[in-house]
N, C-alpha and C positions, 0 to 999 in steps of 0.2 A: 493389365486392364483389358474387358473385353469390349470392343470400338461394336459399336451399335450399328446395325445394315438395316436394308430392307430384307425384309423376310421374301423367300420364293414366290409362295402367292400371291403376293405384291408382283414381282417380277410375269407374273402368266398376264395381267395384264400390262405392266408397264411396257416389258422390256429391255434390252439393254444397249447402249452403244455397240458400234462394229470395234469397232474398234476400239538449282535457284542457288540460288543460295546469296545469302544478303549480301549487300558491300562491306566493305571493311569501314567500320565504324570510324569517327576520328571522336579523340580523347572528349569529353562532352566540360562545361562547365560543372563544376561544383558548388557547394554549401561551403561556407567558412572561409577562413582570410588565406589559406593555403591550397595549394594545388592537394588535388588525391595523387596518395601515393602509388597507387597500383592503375599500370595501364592494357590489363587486359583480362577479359572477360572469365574466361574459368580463372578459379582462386588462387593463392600462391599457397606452394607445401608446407610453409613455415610455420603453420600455429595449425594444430591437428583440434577437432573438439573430440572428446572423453565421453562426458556425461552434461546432460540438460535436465535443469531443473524449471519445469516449467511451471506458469499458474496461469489460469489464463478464465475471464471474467466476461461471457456474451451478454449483453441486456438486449433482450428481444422485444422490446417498447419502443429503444432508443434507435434499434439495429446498428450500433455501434460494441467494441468489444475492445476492452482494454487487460493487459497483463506486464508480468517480469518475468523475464528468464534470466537464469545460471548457469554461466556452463564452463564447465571445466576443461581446463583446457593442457594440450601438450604442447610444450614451444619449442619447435626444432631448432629453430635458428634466431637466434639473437636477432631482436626487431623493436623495431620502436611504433610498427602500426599491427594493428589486428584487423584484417579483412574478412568480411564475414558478407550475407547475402538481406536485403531485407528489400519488399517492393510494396509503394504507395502504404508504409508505416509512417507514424510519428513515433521518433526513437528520442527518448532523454534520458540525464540522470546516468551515464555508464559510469561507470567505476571498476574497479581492477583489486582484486583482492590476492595479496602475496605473500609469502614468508615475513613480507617486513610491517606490515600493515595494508591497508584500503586508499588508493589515489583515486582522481575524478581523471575521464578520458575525455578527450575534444572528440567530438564526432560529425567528421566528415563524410556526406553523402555523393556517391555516381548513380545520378536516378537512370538513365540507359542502361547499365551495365546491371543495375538492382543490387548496387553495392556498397555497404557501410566500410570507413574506415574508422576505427576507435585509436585516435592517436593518444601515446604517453610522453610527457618531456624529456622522458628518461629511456632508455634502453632497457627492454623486456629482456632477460636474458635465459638462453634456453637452461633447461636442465630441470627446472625449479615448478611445484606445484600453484596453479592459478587460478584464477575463476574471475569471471567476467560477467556481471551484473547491467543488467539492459532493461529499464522498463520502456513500455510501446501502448500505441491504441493506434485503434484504424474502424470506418464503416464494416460492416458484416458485405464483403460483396454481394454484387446483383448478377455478375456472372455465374457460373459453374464450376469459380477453382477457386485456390483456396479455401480462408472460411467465409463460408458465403450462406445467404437466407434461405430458406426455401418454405412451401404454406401450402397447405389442403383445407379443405372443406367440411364438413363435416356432413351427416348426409341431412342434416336442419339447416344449412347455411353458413353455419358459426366456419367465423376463418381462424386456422389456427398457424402458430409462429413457430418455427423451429431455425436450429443450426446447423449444418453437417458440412465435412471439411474436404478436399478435393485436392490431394497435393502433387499427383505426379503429372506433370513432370518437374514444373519447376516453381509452383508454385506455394509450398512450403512457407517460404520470402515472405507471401502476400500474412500469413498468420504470425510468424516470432522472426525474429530476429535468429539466423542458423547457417548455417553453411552449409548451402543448396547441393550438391553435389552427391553421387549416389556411391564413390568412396568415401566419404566423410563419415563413414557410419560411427553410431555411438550407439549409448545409453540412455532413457526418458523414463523420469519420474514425474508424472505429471496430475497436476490439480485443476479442479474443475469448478465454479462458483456458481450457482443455479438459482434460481426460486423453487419452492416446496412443491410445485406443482406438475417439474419438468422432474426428469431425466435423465443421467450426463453415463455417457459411453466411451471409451477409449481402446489401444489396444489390450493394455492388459484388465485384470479382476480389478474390483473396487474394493482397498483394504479398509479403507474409513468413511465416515462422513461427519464433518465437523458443522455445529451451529455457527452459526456469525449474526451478528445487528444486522438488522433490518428486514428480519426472516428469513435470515437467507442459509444457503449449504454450502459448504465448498469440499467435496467430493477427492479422497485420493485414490489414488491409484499404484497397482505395482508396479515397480520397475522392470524397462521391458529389456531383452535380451537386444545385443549388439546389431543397430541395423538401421538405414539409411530413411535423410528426411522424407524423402517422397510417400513412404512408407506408413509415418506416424499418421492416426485418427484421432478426431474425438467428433461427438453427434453432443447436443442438448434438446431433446423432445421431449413429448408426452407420448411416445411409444407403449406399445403392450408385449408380448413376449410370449414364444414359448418354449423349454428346452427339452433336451435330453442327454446320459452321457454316452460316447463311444466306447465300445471295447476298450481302445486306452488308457478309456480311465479321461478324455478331456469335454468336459462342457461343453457344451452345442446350444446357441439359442438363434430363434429368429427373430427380429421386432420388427415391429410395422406398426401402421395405424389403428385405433381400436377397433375401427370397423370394418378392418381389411384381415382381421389376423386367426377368423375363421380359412384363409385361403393359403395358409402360410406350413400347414401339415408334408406338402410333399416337399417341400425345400426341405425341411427339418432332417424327414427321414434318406433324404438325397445326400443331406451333407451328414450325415452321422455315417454313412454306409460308402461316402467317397472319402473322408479323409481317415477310414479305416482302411480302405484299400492303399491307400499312397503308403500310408503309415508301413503298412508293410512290402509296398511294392519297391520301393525308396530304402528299404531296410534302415529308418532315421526316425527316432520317434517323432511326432510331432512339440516341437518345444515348448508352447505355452499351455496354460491349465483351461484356456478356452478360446472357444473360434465365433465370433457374435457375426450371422449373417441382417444385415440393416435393409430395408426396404423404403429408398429416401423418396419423396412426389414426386421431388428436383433434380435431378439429375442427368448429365451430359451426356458420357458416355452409356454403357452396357453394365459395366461394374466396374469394382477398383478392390485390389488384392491388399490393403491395406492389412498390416499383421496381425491378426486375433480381430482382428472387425473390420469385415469385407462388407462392402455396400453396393448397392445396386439398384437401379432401375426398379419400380414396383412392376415392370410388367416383366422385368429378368427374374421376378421372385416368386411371386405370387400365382397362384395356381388353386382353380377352382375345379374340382370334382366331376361337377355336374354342366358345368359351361365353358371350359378352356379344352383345346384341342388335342390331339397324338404331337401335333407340329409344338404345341407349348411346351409341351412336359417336355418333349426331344431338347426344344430351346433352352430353356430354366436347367434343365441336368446337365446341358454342354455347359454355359455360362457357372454353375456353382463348379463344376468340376476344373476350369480355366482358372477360376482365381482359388481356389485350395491346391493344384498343382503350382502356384505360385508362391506358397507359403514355404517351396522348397525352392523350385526352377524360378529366381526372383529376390528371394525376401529372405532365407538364407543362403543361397550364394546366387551373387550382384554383379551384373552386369560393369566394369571399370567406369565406363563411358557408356553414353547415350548411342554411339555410334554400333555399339554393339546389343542394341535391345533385343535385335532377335533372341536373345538368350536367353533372356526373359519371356518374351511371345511366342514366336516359335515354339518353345516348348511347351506352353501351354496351352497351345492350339493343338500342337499334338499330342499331347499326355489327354487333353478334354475326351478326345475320340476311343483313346485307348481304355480309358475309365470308364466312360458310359457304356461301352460295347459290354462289358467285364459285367459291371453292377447292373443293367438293364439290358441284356441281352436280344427282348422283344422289342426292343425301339429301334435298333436296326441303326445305331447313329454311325457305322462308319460306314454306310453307303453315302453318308454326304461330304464324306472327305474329297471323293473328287473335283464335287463342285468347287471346294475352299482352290486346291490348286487350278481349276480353269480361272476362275477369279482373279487369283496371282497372276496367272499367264496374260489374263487381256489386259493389265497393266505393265507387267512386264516384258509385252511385247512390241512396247513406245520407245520412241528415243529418248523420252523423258522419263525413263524408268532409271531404280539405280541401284547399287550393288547393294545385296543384304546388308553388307556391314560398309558403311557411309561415313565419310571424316563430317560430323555436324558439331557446329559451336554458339550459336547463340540458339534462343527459348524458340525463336520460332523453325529456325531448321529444326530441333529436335522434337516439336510440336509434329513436323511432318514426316517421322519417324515412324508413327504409328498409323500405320497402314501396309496395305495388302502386303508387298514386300515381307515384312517384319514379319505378320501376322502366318499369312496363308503361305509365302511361297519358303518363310521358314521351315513350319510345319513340314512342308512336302518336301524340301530336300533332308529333312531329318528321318520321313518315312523311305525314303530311297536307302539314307544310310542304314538302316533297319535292317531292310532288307536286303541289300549286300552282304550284310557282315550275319547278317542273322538274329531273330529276336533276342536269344541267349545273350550271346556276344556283346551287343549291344546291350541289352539290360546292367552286365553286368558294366560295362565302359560309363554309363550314365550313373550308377551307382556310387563309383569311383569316386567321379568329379565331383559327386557331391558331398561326399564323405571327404576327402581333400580339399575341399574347397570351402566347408562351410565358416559361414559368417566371415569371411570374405568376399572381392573382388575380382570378377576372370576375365578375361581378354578369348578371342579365338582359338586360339593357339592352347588355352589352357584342356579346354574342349576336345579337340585333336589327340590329345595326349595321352587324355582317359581313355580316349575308345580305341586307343592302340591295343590290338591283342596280342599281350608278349607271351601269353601262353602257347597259342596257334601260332597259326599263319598270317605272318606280320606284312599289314600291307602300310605305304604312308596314306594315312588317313589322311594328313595333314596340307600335300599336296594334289590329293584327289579331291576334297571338301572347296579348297581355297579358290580354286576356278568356281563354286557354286554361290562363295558368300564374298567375294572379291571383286567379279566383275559382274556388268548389268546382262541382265539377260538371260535365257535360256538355247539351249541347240536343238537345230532341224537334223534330223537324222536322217538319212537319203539309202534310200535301198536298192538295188540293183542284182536281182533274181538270176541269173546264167547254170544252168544245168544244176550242178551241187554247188555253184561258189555264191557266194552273198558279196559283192562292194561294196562296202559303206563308206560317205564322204557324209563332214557336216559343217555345219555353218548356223552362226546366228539366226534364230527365225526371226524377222522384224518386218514389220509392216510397213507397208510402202513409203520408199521412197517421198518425201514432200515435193511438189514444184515451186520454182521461183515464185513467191508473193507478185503478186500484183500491184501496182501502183498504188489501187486504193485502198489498200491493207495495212493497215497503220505499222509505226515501226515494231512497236509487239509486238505482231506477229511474224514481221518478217524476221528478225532477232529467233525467234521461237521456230522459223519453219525452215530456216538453213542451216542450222547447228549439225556438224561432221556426224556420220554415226559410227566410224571406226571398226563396224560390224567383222571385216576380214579378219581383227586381230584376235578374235575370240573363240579359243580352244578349249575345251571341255574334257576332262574324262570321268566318263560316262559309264558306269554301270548298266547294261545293256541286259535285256532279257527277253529271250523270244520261244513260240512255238512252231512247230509247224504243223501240216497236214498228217504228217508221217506218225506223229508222236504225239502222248499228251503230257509229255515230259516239259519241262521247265530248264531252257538249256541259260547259262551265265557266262559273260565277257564285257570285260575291261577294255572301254575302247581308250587312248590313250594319245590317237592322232587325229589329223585331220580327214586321213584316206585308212580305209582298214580291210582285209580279208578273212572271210570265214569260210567254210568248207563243211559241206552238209553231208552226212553219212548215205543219206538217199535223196533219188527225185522226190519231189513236194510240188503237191498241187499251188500251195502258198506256204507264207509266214506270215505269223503275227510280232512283231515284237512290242514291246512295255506293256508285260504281261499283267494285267489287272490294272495297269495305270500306278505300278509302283514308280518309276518314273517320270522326272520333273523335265522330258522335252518330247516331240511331237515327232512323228514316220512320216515320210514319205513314201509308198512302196513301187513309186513310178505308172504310166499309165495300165501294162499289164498285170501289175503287182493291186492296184484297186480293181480293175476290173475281175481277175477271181476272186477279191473277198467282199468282193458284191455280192457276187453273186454266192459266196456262199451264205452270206446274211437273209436271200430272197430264196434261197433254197433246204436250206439247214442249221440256222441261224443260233440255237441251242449250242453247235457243235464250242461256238467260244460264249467264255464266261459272261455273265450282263455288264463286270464292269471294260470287257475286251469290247463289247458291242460299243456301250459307251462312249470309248476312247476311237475307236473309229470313225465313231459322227464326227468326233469334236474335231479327230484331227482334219478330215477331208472338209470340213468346213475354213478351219484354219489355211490350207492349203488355198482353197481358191480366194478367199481372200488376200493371197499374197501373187495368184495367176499361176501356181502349180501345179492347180489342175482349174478345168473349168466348173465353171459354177452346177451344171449340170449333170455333171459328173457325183458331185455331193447332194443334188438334190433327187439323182437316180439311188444314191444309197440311202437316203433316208424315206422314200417309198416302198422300204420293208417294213414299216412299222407299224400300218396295219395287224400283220404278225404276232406283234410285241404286247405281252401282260406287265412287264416289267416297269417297276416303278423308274428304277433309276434310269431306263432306256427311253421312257413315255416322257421324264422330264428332260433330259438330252435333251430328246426333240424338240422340246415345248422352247428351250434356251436357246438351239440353232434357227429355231423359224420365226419365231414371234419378231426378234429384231429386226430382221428384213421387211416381217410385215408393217413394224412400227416408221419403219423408213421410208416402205412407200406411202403408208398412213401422213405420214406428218410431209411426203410433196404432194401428198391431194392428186395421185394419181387413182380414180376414181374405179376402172375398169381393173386395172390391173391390183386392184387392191378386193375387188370383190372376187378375182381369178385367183389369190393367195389365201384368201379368208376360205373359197370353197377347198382348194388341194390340204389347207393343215386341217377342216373338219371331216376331210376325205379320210384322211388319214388315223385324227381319233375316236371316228364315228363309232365305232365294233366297241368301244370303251365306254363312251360316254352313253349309248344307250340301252348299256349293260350295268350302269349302275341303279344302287339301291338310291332312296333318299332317307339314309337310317343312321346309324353309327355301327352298324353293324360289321365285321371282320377282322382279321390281323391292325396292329397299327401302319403296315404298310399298306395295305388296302384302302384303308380309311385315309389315307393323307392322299394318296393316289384320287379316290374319289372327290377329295376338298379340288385337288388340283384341278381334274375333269371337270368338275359342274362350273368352276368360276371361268375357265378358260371356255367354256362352249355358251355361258352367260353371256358371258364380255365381248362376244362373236356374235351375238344375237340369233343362236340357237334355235328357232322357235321352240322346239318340245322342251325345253331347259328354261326359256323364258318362260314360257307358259303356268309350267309345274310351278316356278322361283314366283312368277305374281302371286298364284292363288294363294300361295304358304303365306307370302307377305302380308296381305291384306287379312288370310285370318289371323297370323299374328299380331298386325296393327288393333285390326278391329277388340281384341282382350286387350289392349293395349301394354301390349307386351309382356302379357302375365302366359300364355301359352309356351311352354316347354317346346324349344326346337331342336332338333339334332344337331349335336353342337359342328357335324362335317360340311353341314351342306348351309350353313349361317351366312356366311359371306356372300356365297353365290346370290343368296336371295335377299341379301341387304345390297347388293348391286343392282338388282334388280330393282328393289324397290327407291333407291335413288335417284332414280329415272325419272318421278317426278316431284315436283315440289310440295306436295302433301305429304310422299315420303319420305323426301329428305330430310323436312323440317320434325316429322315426327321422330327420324334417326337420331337428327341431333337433340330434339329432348331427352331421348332415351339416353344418348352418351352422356347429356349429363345429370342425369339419373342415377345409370346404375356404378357400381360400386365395383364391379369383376373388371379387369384387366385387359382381360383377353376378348373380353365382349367389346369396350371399347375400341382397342385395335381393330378388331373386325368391323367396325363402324366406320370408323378415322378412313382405315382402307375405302370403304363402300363409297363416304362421301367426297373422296376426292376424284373418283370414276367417274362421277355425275358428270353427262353433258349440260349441267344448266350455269352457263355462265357468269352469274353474277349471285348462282351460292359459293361457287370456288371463289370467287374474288373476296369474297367476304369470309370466309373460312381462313383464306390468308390472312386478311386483317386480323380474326377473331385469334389466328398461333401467336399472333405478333401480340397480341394484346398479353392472351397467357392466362386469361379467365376463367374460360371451359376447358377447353383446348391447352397444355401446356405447352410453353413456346420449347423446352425440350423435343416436342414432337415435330416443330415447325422445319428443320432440315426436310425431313421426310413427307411431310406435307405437303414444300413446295417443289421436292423433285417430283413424287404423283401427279400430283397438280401435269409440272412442266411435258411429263409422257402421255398425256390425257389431249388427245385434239384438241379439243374445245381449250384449253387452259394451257399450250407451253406458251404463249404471248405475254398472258397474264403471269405466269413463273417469272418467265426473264425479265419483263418490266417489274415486277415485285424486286428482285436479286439487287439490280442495280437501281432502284430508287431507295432500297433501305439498306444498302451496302455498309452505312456506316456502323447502323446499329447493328448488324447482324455482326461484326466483327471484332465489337466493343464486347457484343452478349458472349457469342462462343468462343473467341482467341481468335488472331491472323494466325494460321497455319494449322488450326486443328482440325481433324477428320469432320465435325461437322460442316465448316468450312468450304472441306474438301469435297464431300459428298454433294452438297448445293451447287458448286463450280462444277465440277464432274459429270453429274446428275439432270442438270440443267440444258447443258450443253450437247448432252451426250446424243444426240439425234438429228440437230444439225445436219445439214449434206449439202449446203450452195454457196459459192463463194460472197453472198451477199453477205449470210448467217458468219461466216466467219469473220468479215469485215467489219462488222458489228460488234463480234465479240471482243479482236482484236484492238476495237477502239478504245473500246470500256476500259479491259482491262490493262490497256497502253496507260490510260488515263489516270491511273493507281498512281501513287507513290509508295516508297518501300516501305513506309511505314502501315500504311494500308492495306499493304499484299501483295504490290506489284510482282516480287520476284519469289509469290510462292511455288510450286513445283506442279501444281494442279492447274494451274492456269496453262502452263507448257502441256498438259497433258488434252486437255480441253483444243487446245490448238490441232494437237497431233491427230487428234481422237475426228473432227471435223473436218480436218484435209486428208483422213483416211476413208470416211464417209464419203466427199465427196468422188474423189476415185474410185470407191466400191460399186457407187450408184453409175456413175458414166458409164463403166464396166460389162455391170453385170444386170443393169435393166432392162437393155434392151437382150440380154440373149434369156432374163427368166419370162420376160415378155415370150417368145417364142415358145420357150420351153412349155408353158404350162398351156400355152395354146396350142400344140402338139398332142400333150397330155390329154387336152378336152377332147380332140377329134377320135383319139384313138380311143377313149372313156365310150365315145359316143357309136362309136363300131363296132365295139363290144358288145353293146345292148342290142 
């Protein structure tokens, strides 16, 4: 599944921060005159399912959806209950079909747990073939899992009805009756009952379609190959389509809505030309005879890797020619490439447990990069690999972070599974192992495990094993990995330069220290702000890789202790090491160890690669926000950047400065906030009034340029404001029939937000047009506005889900909440509509998390966190109290607020230094 973010240029203006697990349930009552027999939450091994025979019947008038399933079943152990998984169904009617004939079962319901029990009077005994007959009905959810509704427009008004199904992680339950668990894999034959007018999708080809009374269809389906519930789809629409076949020989179609499905050509040829590469990058043919990309209105997340019919977001899909951007295409091709790398890393071979989803994600975070690179070479997409791992790091560098691989067991810890961890810092310790062992080596170790493992279950360990190279040089992969996916965190790697010799010592990097709560700090947060962080006990070995001045050679070491020595064959002016940022932890090179690779960046800066520049910023920023070095110190190394053409170096910076700007932005420090706003347009100025206002250039050019003009917009630029009004106004004036360069849109829909002729003209146009990517670019624009009481209503108007779909509304109200004018309005939003926001997207799922996160994340005074603190005190667990993001929230604003004590008053001096000397130069 690919977890939906804000996009970058979102981030040039927002910004970003500086910086659970439930109780033990007790047995719940039950349905029926008997206790339930089973008291605990994952299933018992005893009755294995086989094969499901499903039929399942949506009426989209009633939004209700009734069916029966069959399923065949293995009985290992002689039993007299069959425990299975089912949530908020009506289940009747079970019966038991055996060797000896058909009995009726008593069914016992644990609505907590989301568990049927189908008791017999008799003793099931194993050995023996069985089958389990269940009929069910339930509403069409109003959430985003399960099978749940969803509706568009059409561009006359006409509202139209559809279905589509959302099952991982656990909600499967909420559609049949199944045994929820991602061991439990089977077999589905499944049917589908429609009206003449719709549609009906599944994972596999459609072999039939039979008439029925009342005009109706009922749609079969092939039987699909052996694989786990979370996994099974089915869609009922009035979609359109269009295919083609891969090399392989497998079907490829996309569907969408009919008036969308002009925009649906690059996904097509995206996903014919990626799962030809897997196909043979994976040496495993692709198993089924087709792969259905869906493009749903409604949808939560980014996508979902469902087997042979992958669904997604329309704006994960859909791509317009002439008005979607470099940034979209990049998007759309990472996103289809994530869920078809999962058709293998996922969906044939399965994760045991939730506890080990990186296996799942991870990989397909990193397989997306290595795809797109390969198939679209001009998109340049693994220069944002870095980003994904700094992202990992500023959560994984909380005390409320936690090991890759996590013990979770009920719905909503594994709700909180998916996130950055899982995602991003998977991916990047699997690109570290890459590149230790070597592309080769590795390719072939991943190969393995998949080839040995398929349509199967793996655990870590299984992992480990494959990418043992018993050919070569056998290292334990197994105990060098397990310090990365075992315990939380990453390591500070400490350098110490003497003649020829290198010391290296490391230790957790973790962000400071919390102080004792305060009296008036609810117990939340003090619970949340004293927890141990055990940081000493955390040893690492560490792949190490460095350069120095001497060589442009790439030297490799296994560090394996705490304390380590190296020995340099010559004096060296400096070292670099985590050579391009292969590497998942941060240098320190000591005071005179920054001071020459300062200065080499101010004097020859070329000499290391843009992603060594990169990693430089990021770390020396990391750094003083831990007081290992001063803050001035990092903000003398990023006054090379004048220098700098480079895109991924231009954005570094744009990532290390903005959020400090946002921080003194949001205390209303008025001088010092127009002394930060001049030093970063000091800085990009040589850029921004270098650029075209065209689409003209490389794709990196071009995204570079989206970046400049909205960051020097959103700064109030004048020559950027000026340029971005007139464009606006004659594009209002055609009323938005004039063609604009689809790079420099945003900029000037910021622009013209500014005021309430153009804002209101924006949002007619949003719900106008028909493109995607246009609308994002709007969505963005209107929630920049300083006019406060269209953001208030823009809220309301997510929440309603009208225009605006409340999918969007996460990202809405974090915008919103980084926007001066609007985080009051955010946080009062978050906690008056708490309830329903939780009901809509799940307690513990990333949308959830990103609004908790997101919201908070700018905070810096002990008032702000006392508040938050309250709130969230105020939870019960059932509510969220003891989700994981609320501890992160906590962490994230007692790190704020010691960044700001800190380091305000010394960039206060700093940049008034800066001016005088600015001013004696002239």
């Amino acid at each position: 599944m690919f977890v939906a973010a804000l996009r970058l240029v979102v981030f040039l203006h927002l910004g970003q921060a500086f910086g659970a697990q439930l109780s033990q349930l007790s047995l719940p009552d039950v349905t029926g005159a008997q206790p339930f027999p089973w008291d605990q939450m994952r299933l018992p091994q005893s009755v294995i399912p086989v094969h499901y025979d499903l039929t399942i019947h949506p009426n989209l008038t009633t939004l209700t959806f009734t069916g029966v399933v069959r399923i065949q079943l293995d009985v290992q152990e002689d039993t007299k209950a069959i425990i299975l998984h089912a949530k908020q169904l009506k289940t009747f009617n079970a019966r038991l079909k055996t060797p000896q004939g058909v009995k009726s079962l008593q069914i016992l319901e644990n609505s907590i747990y989301h568990q049927l029990a189908l008791m017999s009077d008799e003793v099931i005994p194993q050995g023996e073939d069985y089958e389990v007959h269940l009929e069910f009905s339930a509403n069409l959810s109003d959430s985003y899992h399960g099978f749940y509704k969803s509706s568009y427009r059409t561009s006359s008004g006409e509202l139209r009805i559809m279905a589509s199904t959302q099952f991982e992680a656990t909600f499967a339950r909420a559609a049949f009756p199944c045994f929820d668990e991602p061991a439990f894999k089977a077999n589905f034959t499944i049917a589908i009952i429609r009206e003449p007018q719709h549609i009906a999708l599944s994972n596999m080809p459609k072999t039939k379609s039979v008439a029925l009374p009342g005009d109706m269809f009922e749609d079969h389906f092939a039987t699909t190959v052996k694989m786990s519930t979370y996994l099974v789809a089915f869609i009922v629409s009035d979609f359109h389509s269009v295919s083609k076949t891969s090399q392989h020989g497998v079907k490829i179609s996309v569907y969408a809505v009919a008036e969308k499905i002009n925009q649906t050509d690059f996904a097509l040829d995206a996903a014919v030309k990626l799962l030809d590469f897997y196909d043979d990058y994976f040496d495993i043919p692709y198993p089924l005879p087709k792969q259905d990309l869906a493009a749903i209105p409604d949808f939560q997340s980014g996508a979902m890797e469902n087997w042979g019919l992958t669904t997604y977001r329309e704006a994960a899909l859909l791509f317009h020619p002439e008005k979607s951007s470099v940034s979209d295409k990049v998007q759309i091709a990472m996103i289809i490439a994530h869920e078809l790398a999962h058709q293998w890393f996922g969906n044939l071979v399965t994760m045991e447990w939730w506890n080990d989803l990186w296996l799942n994600e991870g990989f397909a975070k990193f397989m997306e990069l290595i795809a797109v690179d390969v198939i679209y070479p001009e998109l340049q997409a693994s220069d944002l690999f870095l980003g994904k791992c700094y992202n990992a790091m500023e959560v994984d560098s909380l005390t409320s972070s936690h090991p890759v691989s996590t013990p979770v067991e009920n719905p909503t810890e594994i709700q909180e599974m998916f996130d950055e961890v899982s995602y991003d810092k998977g991916a990047c310790v699997l690109n570290m192992l890459k590149d230790f062992l070597t592309p080769q080596v590795f390719e072939v170790g991943i190969v393995r495990y998949l080839k040995r493992y398929s349509y199967r279950n793996t655990v870590n360990s299984h992992l480990w094993e494959s990418l043992t190279n018993y050919d070569g040089e056998k290292f334990d992969i197994k105990s060098i990995m397990e310090t990365w996916t075992l315990q939380t965190g990453f390591p500070l790697v400490n350098i110490e330069l003497k003649s020829r010799k290198l010391l290296l010592t490391q230790e957790r990097y973790l962000k400071m220290e919390p102080p004792p709560a305060s009296s008036s700090t609810s117990a939340a947060t003090t619970e949340a702000t004293d927890a141990p962080t055990h940081a000493e006990k955390s040893i690492w070995k560490i792949p190490l890789t460095y350069k120095t001045s001497d060589s442009a050679t790439t030297y490799h070491h296994l560090m394996k202790s705490p304390v380590d020595l190296l020995r340099l064959p010559n004096n060296v002016d400096w070292v670099k090491f985590n050579v391009d940022m292969n590497g998942y932890y941060i240098v320190h090179y000591g005071k005179e160890g920054w001071k020459n690779l300062i200065k080499v960046l101010h004097y020859n800066h070329t000499v290391l690669s843009s992603k060594d520049r990169v990693s430089l910023m990021h770390d020396v920023f990391r750094l003083a926000s831990i007081k290992k070095v001063r803050l001035d110190t990092a903000l003398e190394l990023a006054s090379y950047l004048p220098k700098e053409t480079d895109i991924m170096t231009v954005t570094q910076g744009f990532r290390e400065l903005i959020p400090i700007y946002k921080l003194i932005e949001r205390r209303e420090i008025a001088l010092l906030e127009d002394s930060m706003k001049t030093f970063m347009l000091d800085l990009f100025k040589h850029l921004i009034d270098t650029q075209k206002w065209d689409d003209s250039g490389s794709s990196s050019e071009r995204t570079m340029r989206s970046y400049l003009l909205l960051f020097a917009c959103v700064r109030n630029y004048t020559p950027c404001v000026t340029k971005a009004k007139h464009i606006f106004n004659l594009w209002k004036d055609s009323d938005g029939q004039i063609s604009l360069p689809v790079d420099i849109t945003l900029a000037v829909y910021v622009v013209g937000a500014q005021t309430e002729e153009g804002w209101d003209f924006l949002f007619d146009f949003y719900r106008r047009t028909l493109e995607m990517s246009v609308q994002s670019r709007i969505r963005i624009a209107l929630t920049i506005s300083p006019l406060y009481k269209k953001l208030k209503w823009l809220l309301e108007q997510s929440l309603l889900g009208e225009v605006v779909k409340t999918q969007e509304l996460p990202d809405v109200v974090v915008s919103i909440s980084r926007n001066p004018r609007g985080h009051r309005l955010a946080w009062d939003f978050l906690r008056v509509n708490w309830a329903t926001l939780i009901k809509k997207f799940e307690v513990g799922s990333p949308s959830i998390a990103h609004m908790v996160t997101g919201v908070t994340s700018l905070y810096s005074t002990k008032t702000m966190l006392t508040s938050v603190g309250r709130f969230f005190g105020s939870l019960e667990v059932e509510t969220g109290s003891e989700m994981r993001c609320i501890q992160q929230a906590y962490d994230t604003i007692t790190d704020n607020i010691q960044w700001a004590d800190t380091n305000l008053p010394l960039l206060q001096s700093w940049l008034k230094k800066r001016k005088r000397v600015t001013h004696e130069d002239l």
